[in-house]
VEXVEXVO-99466 format. One record per residue: residue in one letter; x, y, z of N, C-alpha, C in turn; residue number from 1. Coordinates in Angstrom, 1 decimal. Layout:
N
<site resn="a" n_xx="X" n_yy="Y" n_zz="Z" ca_xx="X" ca_yy="Y" ca_zz="Z" c_xx="X" c_yy="Y" c_zz="Z" resi="NUM"/>
...
This chain:
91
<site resn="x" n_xx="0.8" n_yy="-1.2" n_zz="0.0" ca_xx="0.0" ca_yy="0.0" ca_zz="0.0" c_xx="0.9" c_yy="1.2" c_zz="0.0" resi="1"/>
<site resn="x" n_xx="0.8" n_yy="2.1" n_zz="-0.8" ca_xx="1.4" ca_yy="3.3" ca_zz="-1.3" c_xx="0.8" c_yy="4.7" c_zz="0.2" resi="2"/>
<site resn="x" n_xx="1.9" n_yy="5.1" n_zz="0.5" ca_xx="1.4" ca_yy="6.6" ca_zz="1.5" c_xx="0.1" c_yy="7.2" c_zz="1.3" resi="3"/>
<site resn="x" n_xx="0.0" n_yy="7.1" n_zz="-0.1" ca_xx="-1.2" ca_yy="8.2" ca_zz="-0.9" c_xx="-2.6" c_yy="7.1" c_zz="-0.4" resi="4"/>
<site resn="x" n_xx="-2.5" n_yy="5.7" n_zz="-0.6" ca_xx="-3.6" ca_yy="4.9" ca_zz="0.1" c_xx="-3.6" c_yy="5.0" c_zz="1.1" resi="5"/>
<site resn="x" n_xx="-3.0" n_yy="4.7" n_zz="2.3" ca_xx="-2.6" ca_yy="4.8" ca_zz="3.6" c_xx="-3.1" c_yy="6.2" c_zz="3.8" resi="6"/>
<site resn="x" n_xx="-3.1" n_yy="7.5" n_zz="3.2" ca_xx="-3.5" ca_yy="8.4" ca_zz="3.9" c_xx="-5.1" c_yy="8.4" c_zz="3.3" resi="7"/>
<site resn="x" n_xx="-5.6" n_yy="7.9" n_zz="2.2" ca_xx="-7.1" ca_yy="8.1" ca_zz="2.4" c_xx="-7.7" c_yy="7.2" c_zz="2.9" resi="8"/>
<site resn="x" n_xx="-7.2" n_yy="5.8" n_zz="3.7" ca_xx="-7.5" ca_yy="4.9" ca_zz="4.7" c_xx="-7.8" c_yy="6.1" c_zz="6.1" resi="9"/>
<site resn="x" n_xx="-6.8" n_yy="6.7" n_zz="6.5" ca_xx="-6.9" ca_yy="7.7" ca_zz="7.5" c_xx="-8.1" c_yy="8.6" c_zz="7.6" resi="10"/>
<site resn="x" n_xx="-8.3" n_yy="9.1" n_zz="6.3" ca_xx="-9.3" ca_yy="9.9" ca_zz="5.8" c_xx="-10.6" c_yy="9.1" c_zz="6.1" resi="11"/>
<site resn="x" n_xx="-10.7" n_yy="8.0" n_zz="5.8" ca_xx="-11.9" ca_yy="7.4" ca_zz="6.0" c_xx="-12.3" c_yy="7.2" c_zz="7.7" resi="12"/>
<site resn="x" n_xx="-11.4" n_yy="6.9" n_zz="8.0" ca_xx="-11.5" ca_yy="6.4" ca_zz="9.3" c_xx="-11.7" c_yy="7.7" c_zz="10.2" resi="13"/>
<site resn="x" n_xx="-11.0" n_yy="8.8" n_zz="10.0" ca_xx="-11.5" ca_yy="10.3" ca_zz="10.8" c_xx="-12.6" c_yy="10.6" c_zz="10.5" resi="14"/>
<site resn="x" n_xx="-13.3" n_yy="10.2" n_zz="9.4" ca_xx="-15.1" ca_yy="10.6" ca_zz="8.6" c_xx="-15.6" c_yy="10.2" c_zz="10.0" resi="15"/>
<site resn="x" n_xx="-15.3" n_yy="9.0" n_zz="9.6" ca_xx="-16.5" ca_yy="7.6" ca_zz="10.3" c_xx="-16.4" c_yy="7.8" c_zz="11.8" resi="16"/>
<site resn="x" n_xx="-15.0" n_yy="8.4" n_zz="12.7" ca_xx="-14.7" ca_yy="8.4" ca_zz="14.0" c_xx="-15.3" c_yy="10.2" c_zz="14.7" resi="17"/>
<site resn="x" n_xx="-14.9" n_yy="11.1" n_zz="13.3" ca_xx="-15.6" ca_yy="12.5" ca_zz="14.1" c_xx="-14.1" c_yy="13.4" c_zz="14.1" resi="18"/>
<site resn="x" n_xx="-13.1" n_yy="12.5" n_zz="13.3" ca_xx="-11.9" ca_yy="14.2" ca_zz="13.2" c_xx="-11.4" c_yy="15.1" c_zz="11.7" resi="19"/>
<site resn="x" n_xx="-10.8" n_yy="15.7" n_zz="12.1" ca_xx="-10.6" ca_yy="17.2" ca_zz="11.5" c_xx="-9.2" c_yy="16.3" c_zz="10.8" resi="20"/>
<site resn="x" n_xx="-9.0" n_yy="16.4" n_zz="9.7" ca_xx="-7.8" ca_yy="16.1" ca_zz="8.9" c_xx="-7.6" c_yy="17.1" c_zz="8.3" resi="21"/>
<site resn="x" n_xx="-6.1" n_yy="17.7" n_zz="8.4" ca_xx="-5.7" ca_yy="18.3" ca_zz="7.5" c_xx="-3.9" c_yy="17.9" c_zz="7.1" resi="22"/>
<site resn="x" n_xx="-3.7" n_yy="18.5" n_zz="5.7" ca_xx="-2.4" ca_yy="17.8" ca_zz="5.0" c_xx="-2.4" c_yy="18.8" c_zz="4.2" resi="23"/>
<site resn="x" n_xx="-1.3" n_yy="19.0" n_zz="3.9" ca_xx="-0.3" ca_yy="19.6" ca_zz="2.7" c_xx="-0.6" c_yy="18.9" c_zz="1.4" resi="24"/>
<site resn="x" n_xx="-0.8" n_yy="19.2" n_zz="0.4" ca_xx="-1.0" ca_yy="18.7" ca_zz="-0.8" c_xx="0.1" c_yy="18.8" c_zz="-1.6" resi="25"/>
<site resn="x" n_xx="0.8" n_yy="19.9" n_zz="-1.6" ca_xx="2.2" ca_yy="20.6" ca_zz="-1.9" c_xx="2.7" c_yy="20.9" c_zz="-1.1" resi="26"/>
<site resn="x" n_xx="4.0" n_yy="20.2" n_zz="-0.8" ca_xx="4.7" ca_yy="20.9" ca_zz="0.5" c_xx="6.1" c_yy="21.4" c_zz="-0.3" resi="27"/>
<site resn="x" n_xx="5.9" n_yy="22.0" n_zz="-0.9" ca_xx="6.9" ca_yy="23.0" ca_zz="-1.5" c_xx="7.4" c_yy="23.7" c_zz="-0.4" resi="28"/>
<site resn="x" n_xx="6.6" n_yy="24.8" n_zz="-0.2" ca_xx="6.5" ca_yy="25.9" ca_zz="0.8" c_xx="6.5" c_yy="25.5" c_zz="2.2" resi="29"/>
<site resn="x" n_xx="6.2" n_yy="24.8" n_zz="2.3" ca_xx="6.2" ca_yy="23.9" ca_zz="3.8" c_xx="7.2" c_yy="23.5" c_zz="4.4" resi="30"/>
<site resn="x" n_xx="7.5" n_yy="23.7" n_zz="6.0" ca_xx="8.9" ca_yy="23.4" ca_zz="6.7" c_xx="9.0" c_yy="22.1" c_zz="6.1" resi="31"/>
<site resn="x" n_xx="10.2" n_yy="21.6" n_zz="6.2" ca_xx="10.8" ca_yy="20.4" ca_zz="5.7" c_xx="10.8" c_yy="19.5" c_zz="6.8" resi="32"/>
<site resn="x" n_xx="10.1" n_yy="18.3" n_zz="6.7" ca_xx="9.9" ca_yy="17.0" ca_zz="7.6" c_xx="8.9" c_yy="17.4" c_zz="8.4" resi="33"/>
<site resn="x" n_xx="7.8" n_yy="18.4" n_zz="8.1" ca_xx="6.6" ca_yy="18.4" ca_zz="8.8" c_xx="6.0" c_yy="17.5" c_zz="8.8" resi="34"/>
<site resn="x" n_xx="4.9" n_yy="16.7" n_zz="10.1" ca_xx="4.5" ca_yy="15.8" ca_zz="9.2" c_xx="3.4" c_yy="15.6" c_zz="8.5" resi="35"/>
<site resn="x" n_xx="3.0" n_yy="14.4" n_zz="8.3" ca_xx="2.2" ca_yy="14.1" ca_zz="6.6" c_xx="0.7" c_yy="14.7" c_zz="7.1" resi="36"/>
<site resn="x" n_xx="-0.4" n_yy="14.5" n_zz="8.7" ca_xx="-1.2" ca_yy="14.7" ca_zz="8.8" c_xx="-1.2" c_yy="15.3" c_zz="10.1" resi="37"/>
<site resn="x" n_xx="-2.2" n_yy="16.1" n_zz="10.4" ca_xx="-2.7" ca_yy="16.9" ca_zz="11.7" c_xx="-4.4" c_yy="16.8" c_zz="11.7" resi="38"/>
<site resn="x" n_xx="-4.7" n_yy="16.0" n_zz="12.7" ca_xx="-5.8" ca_yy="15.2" ca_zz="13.0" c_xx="-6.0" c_yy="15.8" c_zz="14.4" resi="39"/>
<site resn="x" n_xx="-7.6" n_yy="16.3" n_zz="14.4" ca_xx="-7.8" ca_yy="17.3" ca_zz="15.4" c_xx="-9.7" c_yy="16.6" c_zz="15.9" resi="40"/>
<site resn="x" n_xx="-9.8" n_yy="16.3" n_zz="17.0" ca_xx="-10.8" ca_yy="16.3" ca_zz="17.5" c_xx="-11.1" c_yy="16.4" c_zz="19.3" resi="41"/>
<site resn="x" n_xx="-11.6" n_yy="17.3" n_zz="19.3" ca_xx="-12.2" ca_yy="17.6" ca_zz="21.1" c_xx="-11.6" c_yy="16.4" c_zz="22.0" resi="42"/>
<site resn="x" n_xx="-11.1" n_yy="16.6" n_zz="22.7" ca_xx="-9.8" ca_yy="16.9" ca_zz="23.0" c_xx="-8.6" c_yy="16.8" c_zz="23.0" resi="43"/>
<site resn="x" n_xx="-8.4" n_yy="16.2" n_zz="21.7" ca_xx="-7.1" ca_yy="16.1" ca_zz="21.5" c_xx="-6.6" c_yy="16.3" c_zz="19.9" resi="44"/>
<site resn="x" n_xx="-5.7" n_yy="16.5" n_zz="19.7" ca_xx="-4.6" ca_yy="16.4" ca_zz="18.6" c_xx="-3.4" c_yy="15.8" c_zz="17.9" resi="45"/>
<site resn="x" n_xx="-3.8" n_yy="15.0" n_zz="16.6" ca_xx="-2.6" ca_yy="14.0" ca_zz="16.5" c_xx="-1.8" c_yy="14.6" c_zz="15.6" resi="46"/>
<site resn="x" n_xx="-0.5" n_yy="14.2" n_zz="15.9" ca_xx="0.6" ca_yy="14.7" ca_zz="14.6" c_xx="1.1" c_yy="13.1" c_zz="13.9" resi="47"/>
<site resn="x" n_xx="0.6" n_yy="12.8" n_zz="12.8" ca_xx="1.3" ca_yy="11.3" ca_zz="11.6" c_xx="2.1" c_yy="11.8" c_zz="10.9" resi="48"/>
<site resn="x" n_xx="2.8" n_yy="10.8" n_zz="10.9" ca_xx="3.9" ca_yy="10.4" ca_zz="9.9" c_xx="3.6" c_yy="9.4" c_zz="8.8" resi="49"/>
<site resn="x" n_xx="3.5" n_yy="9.3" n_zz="7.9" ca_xx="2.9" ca_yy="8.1" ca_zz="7.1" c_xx="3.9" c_yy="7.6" c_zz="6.0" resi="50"/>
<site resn="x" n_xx="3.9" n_yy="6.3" n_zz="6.6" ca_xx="5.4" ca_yy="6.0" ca_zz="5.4" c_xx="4.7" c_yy="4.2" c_zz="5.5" resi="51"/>
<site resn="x" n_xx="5.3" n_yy="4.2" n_zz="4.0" ca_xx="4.9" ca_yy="2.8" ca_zz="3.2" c_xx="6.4" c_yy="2.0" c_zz="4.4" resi="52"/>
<site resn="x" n_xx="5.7" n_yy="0.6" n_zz="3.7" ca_xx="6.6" ca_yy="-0.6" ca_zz="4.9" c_xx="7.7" c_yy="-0.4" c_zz="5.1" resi="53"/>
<site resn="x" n_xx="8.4" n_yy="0.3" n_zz="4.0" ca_xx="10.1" ca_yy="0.2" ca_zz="3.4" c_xx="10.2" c_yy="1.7" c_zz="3.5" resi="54"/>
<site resn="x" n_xx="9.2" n_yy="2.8" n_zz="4.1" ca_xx="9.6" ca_yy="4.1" ca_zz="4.0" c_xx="10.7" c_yy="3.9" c_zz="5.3" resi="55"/>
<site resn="x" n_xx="11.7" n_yy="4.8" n_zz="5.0" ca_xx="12.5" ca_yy="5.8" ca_zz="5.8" c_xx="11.7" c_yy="7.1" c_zz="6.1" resi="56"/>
<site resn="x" n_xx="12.0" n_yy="7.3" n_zz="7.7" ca_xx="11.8" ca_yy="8.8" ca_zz="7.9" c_xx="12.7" c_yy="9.5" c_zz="8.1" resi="57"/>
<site resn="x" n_xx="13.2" n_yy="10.6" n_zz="7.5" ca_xx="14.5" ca_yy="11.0" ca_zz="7.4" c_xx="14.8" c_yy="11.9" c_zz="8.5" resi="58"/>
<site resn="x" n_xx="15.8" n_yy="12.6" n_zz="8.7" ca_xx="16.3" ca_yy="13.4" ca_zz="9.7" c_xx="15.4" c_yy="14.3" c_zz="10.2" resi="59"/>
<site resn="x" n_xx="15.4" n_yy="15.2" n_zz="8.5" ca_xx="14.3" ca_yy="16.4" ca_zz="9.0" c_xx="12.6" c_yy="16.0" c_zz="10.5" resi="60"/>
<site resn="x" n_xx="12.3" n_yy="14.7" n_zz="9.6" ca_xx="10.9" ca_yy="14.3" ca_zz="9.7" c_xx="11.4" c_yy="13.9" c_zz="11.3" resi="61"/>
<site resn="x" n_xx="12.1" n_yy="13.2" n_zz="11.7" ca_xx="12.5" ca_yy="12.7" ca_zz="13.0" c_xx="12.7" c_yy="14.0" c_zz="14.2" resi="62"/>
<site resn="x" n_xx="13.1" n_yy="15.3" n_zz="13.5" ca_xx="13.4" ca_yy="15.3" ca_zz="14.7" c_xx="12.3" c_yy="16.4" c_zz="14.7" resi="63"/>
<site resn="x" n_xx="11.1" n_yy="16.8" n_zz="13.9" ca_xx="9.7" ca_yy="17.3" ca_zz="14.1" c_xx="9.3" c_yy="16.6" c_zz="15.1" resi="64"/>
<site resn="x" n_xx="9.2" n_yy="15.2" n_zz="15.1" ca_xx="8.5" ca_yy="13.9" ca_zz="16.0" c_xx="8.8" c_yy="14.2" c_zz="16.7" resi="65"/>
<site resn="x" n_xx="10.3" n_yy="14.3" n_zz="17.3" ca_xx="11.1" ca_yy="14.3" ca_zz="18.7" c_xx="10.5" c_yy="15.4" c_zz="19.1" resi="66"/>
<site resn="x" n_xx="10.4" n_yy="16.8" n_zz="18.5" ca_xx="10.0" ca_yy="18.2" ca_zz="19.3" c_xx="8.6" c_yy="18.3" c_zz="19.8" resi="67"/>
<site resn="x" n_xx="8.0" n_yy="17.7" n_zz="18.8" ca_xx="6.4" ca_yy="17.8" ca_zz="19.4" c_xx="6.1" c_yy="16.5" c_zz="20.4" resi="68"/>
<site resn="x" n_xx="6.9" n_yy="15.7" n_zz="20.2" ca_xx="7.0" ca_yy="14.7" ca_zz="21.8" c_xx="7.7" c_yy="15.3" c_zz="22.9" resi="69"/>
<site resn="x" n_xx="8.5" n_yy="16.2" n_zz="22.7" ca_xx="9.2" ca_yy="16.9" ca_zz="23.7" c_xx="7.9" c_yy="18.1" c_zz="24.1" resi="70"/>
<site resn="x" n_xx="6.8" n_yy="18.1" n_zz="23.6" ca_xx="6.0" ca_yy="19.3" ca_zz="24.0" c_xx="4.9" c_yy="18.4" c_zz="24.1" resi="71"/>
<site resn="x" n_xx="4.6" n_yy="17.1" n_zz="24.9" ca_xx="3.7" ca_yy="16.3" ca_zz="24.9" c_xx="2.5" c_yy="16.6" c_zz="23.9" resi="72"/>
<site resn="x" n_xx="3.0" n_yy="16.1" n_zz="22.5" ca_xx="1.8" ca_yy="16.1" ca_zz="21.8" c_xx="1.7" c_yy="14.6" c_zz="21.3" resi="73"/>
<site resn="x" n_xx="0.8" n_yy="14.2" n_zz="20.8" ca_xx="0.7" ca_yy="12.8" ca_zz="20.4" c_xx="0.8" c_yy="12.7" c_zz="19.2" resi="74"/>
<site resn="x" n_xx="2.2" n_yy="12.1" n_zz="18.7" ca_xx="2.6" ca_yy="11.7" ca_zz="17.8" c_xx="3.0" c_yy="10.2" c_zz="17.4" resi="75"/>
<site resn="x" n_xx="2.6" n_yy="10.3" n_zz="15.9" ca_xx="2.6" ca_yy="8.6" ca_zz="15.6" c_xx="3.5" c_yy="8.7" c_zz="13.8" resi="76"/>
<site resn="x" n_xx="4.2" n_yy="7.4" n_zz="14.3" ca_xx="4.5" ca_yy="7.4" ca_zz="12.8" c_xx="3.9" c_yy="5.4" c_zz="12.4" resi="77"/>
<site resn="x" n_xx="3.1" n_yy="5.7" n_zz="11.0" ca_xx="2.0" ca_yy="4.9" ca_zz="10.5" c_xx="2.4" c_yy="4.1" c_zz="9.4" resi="78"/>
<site resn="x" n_xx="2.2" n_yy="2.8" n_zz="9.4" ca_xx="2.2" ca_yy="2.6" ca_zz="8.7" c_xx="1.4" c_yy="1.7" c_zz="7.6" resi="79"/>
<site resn="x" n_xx="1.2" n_yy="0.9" n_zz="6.2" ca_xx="-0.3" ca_yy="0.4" ca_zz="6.3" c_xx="-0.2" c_yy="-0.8" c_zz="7.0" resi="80"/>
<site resn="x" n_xx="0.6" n_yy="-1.8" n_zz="7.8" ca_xx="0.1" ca_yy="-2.4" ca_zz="8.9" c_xx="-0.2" c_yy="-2.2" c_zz="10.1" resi="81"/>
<site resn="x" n_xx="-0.4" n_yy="-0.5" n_zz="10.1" ca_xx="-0.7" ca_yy="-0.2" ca_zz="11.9" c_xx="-2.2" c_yy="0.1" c_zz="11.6" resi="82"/>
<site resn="x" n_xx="-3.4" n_yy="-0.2" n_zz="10.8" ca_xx="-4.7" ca_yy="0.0" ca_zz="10.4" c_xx="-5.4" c_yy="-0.5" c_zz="11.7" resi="83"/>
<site resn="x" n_xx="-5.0" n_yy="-1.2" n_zz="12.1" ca_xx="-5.6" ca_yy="-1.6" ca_zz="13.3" c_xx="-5.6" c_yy="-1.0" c_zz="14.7" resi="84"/>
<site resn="x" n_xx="-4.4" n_yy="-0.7" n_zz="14.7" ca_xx="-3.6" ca_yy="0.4" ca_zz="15.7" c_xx="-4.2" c_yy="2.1" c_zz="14.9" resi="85"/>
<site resn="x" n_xx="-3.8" n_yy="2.0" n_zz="13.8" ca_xx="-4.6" ca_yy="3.5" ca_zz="13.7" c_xx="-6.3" c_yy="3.8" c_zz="14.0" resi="86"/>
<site resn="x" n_xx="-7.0" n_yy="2.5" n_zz="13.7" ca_xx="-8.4" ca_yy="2.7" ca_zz="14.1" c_xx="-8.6" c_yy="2.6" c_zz="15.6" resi="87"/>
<site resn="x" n_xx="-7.9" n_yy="1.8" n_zz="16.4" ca_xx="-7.7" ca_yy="2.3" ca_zz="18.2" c_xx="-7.5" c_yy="3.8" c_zz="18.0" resi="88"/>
<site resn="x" n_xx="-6.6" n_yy="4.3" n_zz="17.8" ca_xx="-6.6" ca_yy="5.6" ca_zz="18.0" c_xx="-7.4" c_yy="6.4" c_zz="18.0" resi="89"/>
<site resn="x" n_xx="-8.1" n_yy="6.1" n_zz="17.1" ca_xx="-9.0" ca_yy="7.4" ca_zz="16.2" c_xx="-10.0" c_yy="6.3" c_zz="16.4" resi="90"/>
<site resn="x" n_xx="-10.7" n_yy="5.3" n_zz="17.2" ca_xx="-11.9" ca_yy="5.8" ca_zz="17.9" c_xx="-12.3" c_yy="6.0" c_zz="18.9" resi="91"/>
């Protein structure tokens, strides 16, 4: 399963559960290693990473994770065998 499936698996599942998705479509302009989704529902906020089986997350991307874990936010890096683990989350 390709990132681009994996994230409208996500998409589906934040419909069906009640959250706010949003993502970069172009991340030209966008800080470098931000990551892929920001998933927002009463009361809380998730920051994903979305990488295929064999993705690497590179430096940039790692050390976003580390900062916003260093600012207790709930961060995940996803992948398409965590669907099960992603739908715990997000319901």
């Amino acid at each position: 399963m390709s990132e681009r499936d994996l994230r409208e698996q996500v998409r589906s599942l934040c419909k069906v559960f009640g959250w706010r998705l949003a993502f970069t479509q172009y991340s030209i302009r966008s800080p470098k290693g931000f990551p892929d989704l920001v998933l927002c529902r009463p009361t809380r906020v998730v920051y994903a990473e979305l990488k295929s089986e064999k993705g690497k997350v590179t430096p940039e991307q790692s050390a976003w994770l580390e900062d916003l874990r260093a600012c207790r936010q709930e961060v995940y890096v996803w992948r398409p065998t965590d669907l099960d683990q992603i739908a715990a989350v997000l319901r």
